[in-house]
N, CA, C and O atoms as a GROMACS GRO file, in nm:
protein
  472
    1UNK      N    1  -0.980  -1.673   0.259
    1UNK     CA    2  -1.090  -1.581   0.281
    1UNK      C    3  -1.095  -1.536   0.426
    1UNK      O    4  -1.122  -1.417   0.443
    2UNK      N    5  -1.076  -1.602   0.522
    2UNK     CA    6  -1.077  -1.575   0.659
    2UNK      C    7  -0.930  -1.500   0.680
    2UNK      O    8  -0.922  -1.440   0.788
    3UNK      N    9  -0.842  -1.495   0.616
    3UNK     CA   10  -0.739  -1.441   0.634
    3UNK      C   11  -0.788  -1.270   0.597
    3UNK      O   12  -0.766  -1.178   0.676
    4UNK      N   13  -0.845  -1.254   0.488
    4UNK     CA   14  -0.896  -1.177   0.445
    4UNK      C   15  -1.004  -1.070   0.545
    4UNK      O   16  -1.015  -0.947   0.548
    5UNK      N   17  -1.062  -1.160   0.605
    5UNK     CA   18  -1.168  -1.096   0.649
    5UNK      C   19  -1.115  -1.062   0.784
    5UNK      O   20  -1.180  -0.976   0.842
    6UNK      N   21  -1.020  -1.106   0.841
    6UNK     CA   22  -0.984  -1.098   1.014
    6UNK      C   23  -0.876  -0.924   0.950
    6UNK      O   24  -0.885  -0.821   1.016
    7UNK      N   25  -0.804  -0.930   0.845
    7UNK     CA   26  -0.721  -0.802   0.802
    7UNK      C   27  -0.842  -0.710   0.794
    7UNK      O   28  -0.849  -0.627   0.884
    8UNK      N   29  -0.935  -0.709   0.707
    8UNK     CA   30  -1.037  -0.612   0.688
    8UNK      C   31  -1.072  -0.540   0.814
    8UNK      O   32  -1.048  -0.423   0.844
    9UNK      N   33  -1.145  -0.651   0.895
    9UNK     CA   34  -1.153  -0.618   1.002
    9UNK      C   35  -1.065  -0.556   1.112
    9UNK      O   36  -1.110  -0.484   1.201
   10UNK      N   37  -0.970  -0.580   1.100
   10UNK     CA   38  -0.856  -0.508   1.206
   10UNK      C   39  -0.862  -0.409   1.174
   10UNK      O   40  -0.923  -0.323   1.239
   11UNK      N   41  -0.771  -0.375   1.007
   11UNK     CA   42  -0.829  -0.228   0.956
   11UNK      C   43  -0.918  -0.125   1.009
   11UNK      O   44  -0.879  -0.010   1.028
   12UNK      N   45  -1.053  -0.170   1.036
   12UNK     CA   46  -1.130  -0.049   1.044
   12UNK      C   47  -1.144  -0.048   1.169
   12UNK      O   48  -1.190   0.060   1.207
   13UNK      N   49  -1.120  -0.146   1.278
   13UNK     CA   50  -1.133  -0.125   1.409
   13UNK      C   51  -0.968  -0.020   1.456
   13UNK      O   52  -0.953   0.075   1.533
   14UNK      N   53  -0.876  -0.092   1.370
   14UNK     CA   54  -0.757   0.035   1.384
   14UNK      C   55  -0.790   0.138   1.386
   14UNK      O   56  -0.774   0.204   1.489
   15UNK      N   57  -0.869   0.214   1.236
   15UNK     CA   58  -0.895   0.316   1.225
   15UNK      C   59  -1.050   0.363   1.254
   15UNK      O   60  -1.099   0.447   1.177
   16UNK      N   61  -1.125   0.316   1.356
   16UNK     CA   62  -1.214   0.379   1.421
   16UNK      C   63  -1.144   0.413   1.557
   16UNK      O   64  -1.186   0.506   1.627
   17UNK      N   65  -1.013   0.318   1.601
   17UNK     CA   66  -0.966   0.350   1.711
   17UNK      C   67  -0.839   0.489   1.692
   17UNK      O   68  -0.798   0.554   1.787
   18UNK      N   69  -0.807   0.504   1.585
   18UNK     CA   70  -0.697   0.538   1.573
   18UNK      C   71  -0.656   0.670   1.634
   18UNK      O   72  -0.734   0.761   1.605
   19UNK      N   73  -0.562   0.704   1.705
   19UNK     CA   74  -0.508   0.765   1.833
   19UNK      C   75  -0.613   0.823   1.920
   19UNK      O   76  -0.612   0.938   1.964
   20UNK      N   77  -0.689   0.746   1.938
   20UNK     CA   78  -0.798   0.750   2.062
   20UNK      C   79  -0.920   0.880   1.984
   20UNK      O   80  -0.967   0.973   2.050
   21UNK      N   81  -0.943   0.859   1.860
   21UNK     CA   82  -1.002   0.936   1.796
   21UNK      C   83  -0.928   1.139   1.814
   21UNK      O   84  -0.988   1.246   1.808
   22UNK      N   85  -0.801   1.111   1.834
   22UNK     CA   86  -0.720   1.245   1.830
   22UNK      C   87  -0.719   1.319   1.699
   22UNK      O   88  -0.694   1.439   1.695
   23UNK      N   89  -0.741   1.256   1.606
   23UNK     CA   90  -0.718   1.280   1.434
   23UNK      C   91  -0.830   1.200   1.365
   23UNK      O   92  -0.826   1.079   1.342
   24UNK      N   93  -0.932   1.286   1.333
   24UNK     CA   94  -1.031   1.256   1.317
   24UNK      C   95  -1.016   1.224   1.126
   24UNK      O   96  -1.064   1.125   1.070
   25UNK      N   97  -0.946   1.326   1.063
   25UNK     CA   98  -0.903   1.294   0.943
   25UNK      C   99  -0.887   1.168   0.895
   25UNK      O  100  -0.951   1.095   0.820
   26UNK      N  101  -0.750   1.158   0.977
   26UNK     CA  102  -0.668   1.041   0.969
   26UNK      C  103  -0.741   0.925   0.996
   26UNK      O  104  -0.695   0.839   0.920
   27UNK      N  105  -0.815   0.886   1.052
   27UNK     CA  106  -0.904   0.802   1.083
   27UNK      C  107  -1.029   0.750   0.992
   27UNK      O  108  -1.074   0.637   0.967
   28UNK      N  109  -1.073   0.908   0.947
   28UNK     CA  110  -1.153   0.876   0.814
   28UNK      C  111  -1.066   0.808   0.692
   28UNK      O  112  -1.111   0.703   0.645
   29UNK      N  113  -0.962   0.852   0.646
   29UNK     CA  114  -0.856   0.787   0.547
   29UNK      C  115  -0.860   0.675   0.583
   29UNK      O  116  -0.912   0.600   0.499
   30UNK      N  117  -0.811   0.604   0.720
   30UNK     CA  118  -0.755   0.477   0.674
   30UNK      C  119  -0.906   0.366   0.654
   30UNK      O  120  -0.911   0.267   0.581
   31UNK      N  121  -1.019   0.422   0.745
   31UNK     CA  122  -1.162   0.389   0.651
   31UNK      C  123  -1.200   0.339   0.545
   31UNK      O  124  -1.232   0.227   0.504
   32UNK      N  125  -1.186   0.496   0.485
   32UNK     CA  126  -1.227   0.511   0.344
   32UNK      C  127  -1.114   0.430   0.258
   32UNK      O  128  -1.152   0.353   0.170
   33UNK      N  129  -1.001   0.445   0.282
   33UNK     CA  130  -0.874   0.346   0.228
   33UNK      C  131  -0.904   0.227   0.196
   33UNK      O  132  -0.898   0.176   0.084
   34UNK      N  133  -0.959   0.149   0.364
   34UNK     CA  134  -0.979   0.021   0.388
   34UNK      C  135  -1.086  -0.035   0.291
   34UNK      O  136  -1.081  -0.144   0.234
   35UNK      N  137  -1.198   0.071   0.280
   35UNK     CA  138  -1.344   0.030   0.159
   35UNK      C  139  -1.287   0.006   0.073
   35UNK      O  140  -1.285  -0.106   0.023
   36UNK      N  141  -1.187   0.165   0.004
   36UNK     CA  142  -1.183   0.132  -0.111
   36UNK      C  143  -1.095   0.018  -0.212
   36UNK      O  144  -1.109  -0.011  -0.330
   37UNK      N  145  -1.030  -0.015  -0.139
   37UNK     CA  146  -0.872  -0.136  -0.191
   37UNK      C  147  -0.944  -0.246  -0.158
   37UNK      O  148  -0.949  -0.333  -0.245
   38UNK      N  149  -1.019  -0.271  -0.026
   38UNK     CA  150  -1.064  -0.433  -0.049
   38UNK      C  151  -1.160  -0.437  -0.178
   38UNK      O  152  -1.139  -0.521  -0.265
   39UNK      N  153  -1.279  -0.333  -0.190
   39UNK     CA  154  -1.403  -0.336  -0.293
   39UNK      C  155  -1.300  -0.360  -0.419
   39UNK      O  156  -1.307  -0.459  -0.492
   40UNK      N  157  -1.224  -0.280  -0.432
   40UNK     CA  158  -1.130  -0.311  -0.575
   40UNK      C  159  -1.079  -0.429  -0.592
   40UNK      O  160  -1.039  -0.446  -0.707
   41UNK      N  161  -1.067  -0.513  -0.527
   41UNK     CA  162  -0.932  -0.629  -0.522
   41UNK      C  163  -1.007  -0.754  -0.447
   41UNK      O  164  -0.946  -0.850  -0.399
   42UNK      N  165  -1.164  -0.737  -0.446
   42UNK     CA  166  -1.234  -0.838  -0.364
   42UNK      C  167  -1.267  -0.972  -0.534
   42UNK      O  168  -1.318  -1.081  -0.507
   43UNK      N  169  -1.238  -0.948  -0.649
   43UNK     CA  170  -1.214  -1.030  -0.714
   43UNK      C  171  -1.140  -1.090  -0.796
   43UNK      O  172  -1.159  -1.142  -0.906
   44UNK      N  173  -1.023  -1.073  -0.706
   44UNK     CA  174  -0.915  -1.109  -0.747
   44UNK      C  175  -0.920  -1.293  -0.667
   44UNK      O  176  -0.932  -1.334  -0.552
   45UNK      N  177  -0.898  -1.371  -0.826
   45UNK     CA  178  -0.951  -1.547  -0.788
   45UNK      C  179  -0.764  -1.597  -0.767
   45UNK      O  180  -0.726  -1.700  -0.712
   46UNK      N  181  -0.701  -1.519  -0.813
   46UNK     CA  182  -0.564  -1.563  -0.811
   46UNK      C  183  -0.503  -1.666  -0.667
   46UNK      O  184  -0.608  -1.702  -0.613
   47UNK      N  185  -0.438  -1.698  -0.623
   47UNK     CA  186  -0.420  -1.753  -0.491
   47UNK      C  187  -0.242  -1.664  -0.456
   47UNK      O  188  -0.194  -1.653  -0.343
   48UNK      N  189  -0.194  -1.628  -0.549
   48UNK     CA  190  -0.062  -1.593  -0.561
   48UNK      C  191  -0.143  -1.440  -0.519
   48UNK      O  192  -0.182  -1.408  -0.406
   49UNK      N  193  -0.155  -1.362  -0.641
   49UNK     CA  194  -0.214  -1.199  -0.601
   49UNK      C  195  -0.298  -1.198  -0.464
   49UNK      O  196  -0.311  -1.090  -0.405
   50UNK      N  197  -0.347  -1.298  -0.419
   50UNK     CA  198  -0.413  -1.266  -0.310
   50UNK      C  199  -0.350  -1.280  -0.228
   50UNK      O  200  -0.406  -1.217  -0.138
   51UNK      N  201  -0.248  -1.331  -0.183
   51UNK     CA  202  -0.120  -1.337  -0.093
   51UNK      C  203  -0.117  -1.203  -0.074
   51UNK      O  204  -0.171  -1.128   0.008
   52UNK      N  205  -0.019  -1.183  -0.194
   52UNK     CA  206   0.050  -1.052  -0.248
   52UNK      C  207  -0.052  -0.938  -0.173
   52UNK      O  208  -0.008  -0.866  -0.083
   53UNK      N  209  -0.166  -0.932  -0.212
   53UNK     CA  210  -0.244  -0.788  -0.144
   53UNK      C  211  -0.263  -0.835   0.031
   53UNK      O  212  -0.298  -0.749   0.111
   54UNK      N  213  -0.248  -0.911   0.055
   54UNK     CA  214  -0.274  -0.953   0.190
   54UNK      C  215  -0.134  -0.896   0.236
   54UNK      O  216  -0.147  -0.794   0.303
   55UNK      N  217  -0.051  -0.923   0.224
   55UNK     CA  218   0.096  -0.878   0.249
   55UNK      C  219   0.108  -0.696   0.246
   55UNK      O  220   0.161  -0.637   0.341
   56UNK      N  221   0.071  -0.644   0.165
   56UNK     CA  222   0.059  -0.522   0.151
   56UNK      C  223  -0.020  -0.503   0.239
   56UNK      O  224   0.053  -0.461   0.329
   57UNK      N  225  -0.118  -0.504   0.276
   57UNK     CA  226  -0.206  -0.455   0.388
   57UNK      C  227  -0.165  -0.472   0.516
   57UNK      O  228  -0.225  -0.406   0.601
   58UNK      N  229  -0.055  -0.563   0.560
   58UNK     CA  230  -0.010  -0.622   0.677
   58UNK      C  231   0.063  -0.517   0.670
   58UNK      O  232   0.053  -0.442   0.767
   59UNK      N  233   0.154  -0.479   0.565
   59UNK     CA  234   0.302  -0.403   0.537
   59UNK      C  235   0.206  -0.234   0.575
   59UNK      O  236   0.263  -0.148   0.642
   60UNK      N  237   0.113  -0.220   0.541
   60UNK     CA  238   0.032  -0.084   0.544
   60UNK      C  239  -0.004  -0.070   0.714
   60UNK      O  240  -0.012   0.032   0.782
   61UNK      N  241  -0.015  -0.156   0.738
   61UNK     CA  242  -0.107  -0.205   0.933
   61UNK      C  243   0.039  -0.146   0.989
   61UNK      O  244   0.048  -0.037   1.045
   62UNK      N  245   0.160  -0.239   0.966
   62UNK     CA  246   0.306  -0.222   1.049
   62UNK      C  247   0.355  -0.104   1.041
   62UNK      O  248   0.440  -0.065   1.120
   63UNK      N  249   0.305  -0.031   0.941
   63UNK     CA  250   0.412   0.131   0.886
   63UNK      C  251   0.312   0.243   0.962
   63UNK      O  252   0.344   0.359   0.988
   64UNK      N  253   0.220   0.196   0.983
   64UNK     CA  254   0.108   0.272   1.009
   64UNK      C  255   0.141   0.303   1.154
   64UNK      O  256   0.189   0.409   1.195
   65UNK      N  257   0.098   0.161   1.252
   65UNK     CA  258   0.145   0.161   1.348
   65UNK      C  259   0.295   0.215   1.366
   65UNK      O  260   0.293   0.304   1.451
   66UNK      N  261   0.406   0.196   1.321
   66UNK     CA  262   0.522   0.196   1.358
   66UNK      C  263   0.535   0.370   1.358
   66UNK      O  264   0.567   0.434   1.458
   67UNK      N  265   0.509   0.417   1.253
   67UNK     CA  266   0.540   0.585   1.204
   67UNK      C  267   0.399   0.615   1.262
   67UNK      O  268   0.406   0.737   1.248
   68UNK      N  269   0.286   0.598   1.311
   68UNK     CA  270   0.218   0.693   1.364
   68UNK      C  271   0.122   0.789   1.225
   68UNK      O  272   0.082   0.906   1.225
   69UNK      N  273   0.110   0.694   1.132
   69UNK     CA  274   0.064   0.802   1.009
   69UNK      C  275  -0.002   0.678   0.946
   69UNK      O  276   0.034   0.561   0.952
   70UNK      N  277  -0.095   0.727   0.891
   70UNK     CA  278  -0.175   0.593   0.818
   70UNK      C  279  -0.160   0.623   0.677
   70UNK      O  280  -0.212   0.536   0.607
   71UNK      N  281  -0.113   0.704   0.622
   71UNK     CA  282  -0.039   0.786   0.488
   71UNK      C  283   0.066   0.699   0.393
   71UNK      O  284   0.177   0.686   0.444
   72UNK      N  285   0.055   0.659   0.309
   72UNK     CA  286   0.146   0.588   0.200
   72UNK      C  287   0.301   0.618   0.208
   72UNK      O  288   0.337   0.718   0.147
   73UNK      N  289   0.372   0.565   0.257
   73UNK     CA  290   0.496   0.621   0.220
   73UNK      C  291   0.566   0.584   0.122
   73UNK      O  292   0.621   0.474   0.123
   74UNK      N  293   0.579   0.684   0.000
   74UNK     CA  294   0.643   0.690  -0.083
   74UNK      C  295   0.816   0.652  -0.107
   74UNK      O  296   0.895   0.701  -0.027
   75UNK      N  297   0.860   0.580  -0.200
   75UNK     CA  298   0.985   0.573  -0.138
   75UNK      C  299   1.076   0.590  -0.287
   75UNK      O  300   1.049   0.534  -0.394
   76UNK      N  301   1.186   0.681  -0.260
   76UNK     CA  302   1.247   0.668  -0.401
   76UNK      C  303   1.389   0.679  -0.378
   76UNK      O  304   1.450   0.728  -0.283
   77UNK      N  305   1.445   0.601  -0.530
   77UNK     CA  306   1.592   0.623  -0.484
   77UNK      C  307   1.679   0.749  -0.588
   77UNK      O  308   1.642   0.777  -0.702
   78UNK      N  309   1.746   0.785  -0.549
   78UNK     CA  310   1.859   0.893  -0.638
   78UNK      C  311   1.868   0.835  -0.804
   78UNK      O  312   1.963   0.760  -0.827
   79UNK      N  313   1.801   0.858  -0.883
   79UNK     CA  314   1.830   0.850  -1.031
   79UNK      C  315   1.983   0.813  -1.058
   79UNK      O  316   2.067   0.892  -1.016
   80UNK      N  317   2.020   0.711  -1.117
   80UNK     CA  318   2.194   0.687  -1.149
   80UNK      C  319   2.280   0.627  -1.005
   80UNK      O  320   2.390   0.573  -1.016
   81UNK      N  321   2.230   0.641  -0.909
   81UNK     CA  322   2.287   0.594  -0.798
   81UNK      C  323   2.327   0.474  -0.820
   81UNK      O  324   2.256   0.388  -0.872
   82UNK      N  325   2.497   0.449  -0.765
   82UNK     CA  326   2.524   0.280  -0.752
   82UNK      C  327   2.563   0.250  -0.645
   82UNK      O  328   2.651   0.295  -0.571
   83UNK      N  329   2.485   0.160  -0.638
   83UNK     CA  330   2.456   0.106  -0.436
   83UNK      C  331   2.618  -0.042  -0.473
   83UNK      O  332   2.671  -0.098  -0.568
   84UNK      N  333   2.627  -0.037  -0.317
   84UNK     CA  334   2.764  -0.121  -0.307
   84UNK      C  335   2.746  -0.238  -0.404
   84UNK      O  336   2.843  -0.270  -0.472
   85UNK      N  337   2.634  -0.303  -0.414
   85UNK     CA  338   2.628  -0.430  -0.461
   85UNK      C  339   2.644  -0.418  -0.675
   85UNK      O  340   2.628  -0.514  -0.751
   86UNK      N  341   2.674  -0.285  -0.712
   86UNK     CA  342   2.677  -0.229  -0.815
   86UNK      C  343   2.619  -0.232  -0.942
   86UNK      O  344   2.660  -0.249  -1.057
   87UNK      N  345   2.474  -0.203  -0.869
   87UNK     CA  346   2.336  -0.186  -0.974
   87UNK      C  347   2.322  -0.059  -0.978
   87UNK      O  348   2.381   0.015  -0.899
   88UNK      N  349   2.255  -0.024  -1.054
   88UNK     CA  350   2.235   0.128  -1.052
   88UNK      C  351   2.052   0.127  -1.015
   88UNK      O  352   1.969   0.048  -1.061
   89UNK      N  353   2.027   0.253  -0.911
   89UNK     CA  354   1.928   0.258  -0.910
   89UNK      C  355   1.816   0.312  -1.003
   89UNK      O  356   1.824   0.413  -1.073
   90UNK      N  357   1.737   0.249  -0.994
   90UNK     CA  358   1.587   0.267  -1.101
   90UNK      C  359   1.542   0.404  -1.062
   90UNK      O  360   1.557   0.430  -0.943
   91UNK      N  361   1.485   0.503  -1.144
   91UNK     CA  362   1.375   0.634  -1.056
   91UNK      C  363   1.289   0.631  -0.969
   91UNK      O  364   1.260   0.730  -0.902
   92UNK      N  365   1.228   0.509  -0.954
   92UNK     CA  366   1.123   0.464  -0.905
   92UNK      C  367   1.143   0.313  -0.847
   92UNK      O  368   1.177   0.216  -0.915
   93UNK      N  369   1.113   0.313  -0.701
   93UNK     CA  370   1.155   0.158  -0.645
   93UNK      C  371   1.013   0.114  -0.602
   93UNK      O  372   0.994   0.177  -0.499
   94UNK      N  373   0.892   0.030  -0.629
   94UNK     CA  374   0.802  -0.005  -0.587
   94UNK      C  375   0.799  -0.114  -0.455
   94UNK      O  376   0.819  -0.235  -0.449
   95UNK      N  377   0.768  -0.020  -0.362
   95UNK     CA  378   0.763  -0.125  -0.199
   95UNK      C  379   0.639  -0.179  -0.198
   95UNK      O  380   0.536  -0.118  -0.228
   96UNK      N  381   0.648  -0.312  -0.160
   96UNK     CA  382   0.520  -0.377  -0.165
   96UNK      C  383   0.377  -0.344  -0.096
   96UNK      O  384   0.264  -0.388  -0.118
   97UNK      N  385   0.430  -0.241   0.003
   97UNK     CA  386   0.260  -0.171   0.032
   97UNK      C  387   0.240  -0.071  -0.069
   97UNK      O  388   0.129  -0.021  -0.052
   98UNK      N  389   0.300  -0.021  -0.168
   98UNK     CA  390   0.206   0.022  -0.276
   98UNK      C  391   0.179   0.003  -0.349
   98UNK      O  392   0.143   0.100  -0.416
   99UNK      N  393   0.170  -0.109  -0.402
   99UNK     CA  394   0.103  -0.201  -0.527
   99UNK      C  395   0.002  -0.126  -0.564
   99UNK      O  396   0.009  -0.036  -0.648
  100UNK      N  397  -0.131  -0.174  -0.482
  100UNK     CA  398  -0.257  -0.117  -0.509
  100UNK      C  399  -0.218   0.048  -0.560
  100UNK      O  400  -0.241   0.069  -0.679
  101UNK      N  401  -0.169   0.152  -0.487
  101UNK     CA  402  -0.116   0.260  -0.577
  101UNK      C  403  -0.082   0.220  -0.762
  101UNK      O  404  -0.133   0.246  -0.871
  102UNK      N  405   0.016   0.155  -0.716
  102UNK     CA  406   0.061   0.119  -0.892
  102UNK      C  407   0.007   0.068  -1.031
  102UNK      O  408   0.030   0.092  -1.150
  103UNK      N  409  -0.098  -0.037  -0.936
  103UNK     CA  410  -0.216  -0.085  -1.032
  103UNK      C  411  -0.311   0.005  -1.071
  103UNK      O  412  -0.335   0.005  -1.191
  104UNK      N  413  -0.369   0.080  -1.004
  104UNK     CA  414  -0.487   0.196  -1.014
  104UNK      C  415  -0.426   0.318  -1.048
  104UNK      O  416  -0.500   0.416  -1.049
  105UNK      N  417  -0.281   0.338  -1.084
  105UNK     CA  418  -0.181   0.434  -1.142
  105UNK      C  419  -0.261   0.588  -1.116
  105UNK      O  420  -0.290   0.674  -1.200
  106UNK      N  421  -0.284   0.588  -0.972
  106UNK     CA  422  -0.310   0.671  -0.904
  106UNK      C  423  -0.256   0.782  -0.875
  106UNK      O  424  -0.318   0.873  -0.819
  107UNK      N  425  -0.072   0.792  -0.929
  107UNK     CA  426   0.007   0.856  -0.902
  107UNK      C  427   0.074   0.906  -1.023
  107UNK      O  428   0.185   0.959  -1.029
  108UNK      N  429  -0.028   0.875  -1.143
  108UNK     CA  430   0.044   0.878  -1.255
  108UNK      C  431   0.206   0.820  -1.317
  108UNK      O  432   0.285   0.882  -1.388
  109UNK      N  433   0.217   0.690  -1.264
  109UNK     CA  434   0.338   0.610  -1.257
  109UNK      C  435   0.328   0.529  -1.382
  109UNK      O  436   0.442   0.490  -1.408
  110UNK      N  437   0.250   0.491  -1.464
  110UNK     CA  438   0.248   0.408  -1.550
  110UNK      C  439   0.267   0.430  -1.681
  110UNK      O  440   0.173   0.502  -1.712
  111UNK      N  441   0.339   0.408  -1.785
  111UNK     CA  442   0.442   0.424  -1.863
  111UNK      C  443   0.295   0.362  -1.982
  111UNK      O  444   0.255   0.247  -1.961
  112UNK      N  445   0.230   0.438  -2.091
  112UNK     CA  446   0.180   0.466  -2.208
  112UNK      C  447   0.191   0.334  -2.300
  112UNK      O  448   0.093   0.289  -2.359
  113UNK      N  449   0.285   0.291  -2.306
  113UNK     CA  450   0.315   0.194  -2.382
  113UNK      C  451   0.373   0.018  -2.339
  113UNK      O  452   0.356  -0.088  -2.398
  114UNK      N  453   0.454   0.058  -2.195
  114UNK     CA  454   0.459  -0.104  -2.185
  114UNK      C  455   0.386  -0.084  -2.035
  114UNK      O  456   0.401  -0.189  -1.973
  115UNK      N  457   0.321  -0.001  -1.967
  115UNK     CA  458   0.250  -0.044  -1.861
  115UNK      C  459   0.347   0.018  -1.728
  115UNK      O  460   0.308   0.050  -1.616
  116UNK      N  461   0.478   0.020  -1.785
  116UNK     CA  462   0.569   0.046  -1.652
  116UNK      C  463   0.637   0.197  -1.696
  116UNK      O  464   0.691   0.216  -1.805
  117UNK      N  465   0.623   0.301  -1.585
  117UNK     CA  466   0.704   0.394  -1.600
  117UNK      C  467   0.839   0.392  -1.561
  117UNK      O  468   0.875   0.293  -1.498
  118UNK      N  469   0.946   0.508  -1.592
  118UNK     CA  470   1.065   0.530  -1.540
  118UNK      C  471   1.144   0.371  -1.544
  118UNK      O  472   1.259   0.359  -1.501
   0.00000   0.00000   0.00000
């Protein structure tokens, strides 16, 4: 829980600080972001899933900082592609900061019948 609450908190002090209030947008997003994913995921009793979203939010804090964008980055690979290790790639590769995207199938990613698209 304290792990929890020191991330929350960074969050919105990030984004009340965020580039010295230069992008006022951007700042409201990662906010409103920050409300809305903890309020969703504040009852989750799991000890494993709560890792898991704690990790994503760290992974969301580092990309944020690193790229300068507080914006989801989407990530996909070439349909049929075979990478050296000779798998073929999936349509869709889920990076662990977008979970919360995937669960709330926000992006229309979720497949009708078993839960998983593509």
């Amino acid at each position: 829980r304290r792990v929890v609450l020191r991330l929350y908190r960074d969050i919105l002090r990030r984004g009340k600080l965020w580039k010295n209030n230069q992008a006022p947008e951007e700042s409201s997003y990662i906010l409103e972001e920050a409300r809305k994913l903890f309020r969703k995921n504040k009852d989750i009793n799991v000890r494993e899933k709560t890792l898991e979203k704690i990790k994503e939010g760290e992974a969301r804090v580092e990309l944020a900082k690193h790229y300068g964008n507080p914006y989801p980055r989407m990530y996909y690979a070439q349909p049929g592609v075979i990478y050296k290790s000779g798998n073929r790639a999936k349509t869709r590769i889920n990076p662990e900061y977008m979970h919360s995207y995937y669960d709330e199938d926000e992006f229309g990613l979720r497949d009708e019948k078993s839960g998983d698209k593509n």
